[in-house]
C-alpha positions in Angstrom: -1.3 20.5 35.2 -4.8 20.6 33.4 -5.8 18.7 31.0 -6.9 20.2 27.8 -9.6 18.6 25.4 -9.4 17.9 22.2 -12.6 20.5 21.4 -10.2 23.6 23.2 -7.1 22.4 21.2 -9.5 22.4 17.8 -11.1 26.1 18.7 -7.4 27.4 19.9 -6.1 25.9 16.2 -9.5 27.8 14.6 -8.9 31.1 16.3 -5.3 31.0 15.5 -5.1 30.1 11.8 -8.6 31.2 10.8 -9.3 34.1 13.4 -12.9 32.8 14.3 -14.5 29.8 15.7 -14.2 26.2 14.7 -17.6 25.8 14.6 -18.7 29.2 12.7 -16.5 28.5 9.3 -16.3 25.1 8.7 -18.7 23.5 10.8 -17.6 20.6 12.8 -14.0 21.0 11.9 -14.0 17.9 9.5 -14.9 19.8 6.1 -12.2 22.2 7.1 -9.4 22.5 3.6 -6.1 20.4 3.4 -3.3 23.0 3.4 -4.9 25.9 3.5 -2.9 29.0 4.6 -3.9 30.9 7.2 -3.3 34.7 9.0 0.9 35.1 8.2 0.6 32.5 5.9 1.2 29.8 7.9 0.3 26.3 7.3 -2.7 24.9 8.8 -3.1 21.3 10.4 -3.5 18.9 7.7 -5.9 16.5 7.9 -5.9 12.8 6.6 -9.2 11.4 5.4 -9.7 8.3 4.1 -6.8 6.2 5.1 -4.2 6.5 8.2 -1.1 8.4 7.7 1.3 5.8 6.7 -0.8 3.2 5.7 -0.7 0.9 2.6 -2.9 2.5 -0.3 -4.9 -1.2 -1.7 -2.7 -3.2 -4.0 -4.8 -5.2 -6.8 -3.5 -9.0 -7.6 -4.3 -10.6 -10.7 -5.0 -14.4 -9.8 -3.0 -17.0 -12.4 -4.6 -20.2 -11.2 -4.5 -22.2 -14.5 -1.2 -23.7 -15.9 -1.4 -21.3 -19.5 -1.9 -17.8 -17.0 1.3 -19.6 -14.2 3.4 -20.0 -17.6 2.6 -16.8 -19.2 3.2 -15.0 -15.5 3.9 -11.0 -15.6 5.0 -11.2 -19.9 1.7 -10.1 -20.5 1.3 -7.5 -17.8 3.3 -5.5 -19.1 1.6 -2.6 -17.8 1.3 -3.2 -14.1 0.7 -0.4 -11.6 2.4 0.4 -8.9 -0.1 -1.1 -6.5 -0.7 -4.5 -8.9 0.6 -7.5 -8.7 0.6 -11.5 -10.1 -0.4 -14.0 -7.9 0.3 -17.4 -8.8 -1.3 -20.4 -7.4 0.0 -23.2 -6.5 3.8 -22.0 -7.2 6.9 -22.3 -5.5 9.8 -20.9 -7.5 9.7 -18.3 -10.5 12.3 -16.8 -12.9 13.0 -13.2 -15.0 14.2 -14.9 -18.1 13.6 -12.4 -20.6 11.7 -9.4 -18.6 12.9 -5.6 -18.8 12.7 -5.1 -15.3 13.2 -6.4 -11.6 9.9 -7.4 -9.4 9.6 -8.6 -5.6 8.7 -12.1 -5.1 6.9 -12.7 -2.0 6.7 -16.4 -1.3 3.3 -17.5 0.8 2.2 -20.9 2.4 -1.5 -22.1 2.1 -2.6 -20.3 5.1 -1.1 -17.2 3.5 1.8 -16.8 6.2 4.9 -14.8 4.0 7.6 -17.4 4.3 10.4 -15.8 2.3 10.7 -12.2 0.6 12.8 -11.7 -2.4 13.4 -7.9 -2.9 14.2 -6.6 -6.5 15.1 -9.8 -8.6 16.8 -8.3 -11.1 16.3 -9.8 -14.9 17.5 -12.9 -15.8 17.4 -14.8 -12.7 15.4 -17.3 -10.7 14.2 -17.7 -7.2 12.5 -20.4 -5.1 10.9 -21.4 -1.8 10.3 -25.4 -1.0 7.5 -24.7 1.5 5.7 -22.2 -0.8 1.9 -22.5 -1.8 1.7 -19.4 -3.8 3.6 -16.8 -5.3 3.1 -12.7 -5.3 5.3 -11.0 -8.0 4.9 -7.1 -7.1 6.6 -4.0 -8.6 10.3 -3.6 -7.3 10.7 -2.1 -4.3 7.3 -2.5 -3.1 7.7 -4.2 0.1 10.3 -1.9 0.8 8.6 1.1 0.4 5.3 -0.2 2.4 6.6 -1.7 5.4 3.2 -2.9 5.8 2.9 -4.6 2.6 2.0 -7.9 4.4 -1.3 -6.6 5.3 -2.1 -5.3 1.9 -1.7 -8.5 0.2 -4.1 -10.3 3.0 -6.1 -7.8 2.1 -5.9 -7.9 -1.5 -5.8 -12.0 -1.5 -8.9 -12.1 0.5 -10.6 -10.2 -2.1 -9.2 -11.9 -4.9 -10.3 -15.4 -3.8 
């Protein structure tokens, strides 16, 4: 069986959605449109710039290092985004008393190893980790929808310190 390059599979997907050449319309193929239709209207290949398909998009922590920003914790983020979170150091237990909503709690040694994951901690209730150095409180549900979320806290911690 041959083997076909990647430059015949990129002309043979140019001629058949675009009726030409890769090279005459778009150039090298990279400033080609996401999702355009082509002859029939049939979808083109999409192409993913910036990140990898299925990767984490970068989550933002807010560091609460001092005693007054631990004790105030997420009551004054009441805004966070869906790719912020608190991350309070040195910590090793938090509570919901009094929030509107449920967050994850992602406990963390000093070497930033994940030790214990608390998915959705509903209102109202409390959660702790003896070995913990530091806490992340994240939007619920956000480890479970990124099942990479432990590489977007390192990276998010590491430029946050």
């Amino acid at each position: 069986m041959a083997r076909l390059s990647f430059g015949f599979f990129r002309q043979w997907v140019a001629r058949r959605y675009k009726g030409g050449d890769a090279h005459s319309e778009y150039g090298s193929g990279s400033e080609a449109p996401v999702g355009a239709t082509g002859r029939c209207g049939r979808r083109a290949v999409h192409h993913y710039f910036g990140r990898r398909h299925g990767s984490v998009p970068p989550l933002r922590l807010r560091l609460a290092a001092s005693f007054w920003r631990r004790a105030a914790g997420l009551f004054l983020l009441r805004d966070m985004g869906p790719h912020e979170g608190l991350w309070l150091r040195p910590c090793s237990a938090v509570h919901t008393f009094g929030m509107r909503r449920a967050i994850d709690v992602v406990f963390m040694d000093r070497r930033g190893r994940i030790l214990k994951t608390v998915h959705a901690l509903r209102p109202n209730r409390a959660a702790w980790c003896a070995r913990a150095y530091s806490v992340v409180e994240l939007p619920a549900f956000y480890c479970r929808r990124h099942g990479r979320y432990d590489a977007a806290l390192r990276r998010a911690m590491r430029a946050g310190r």
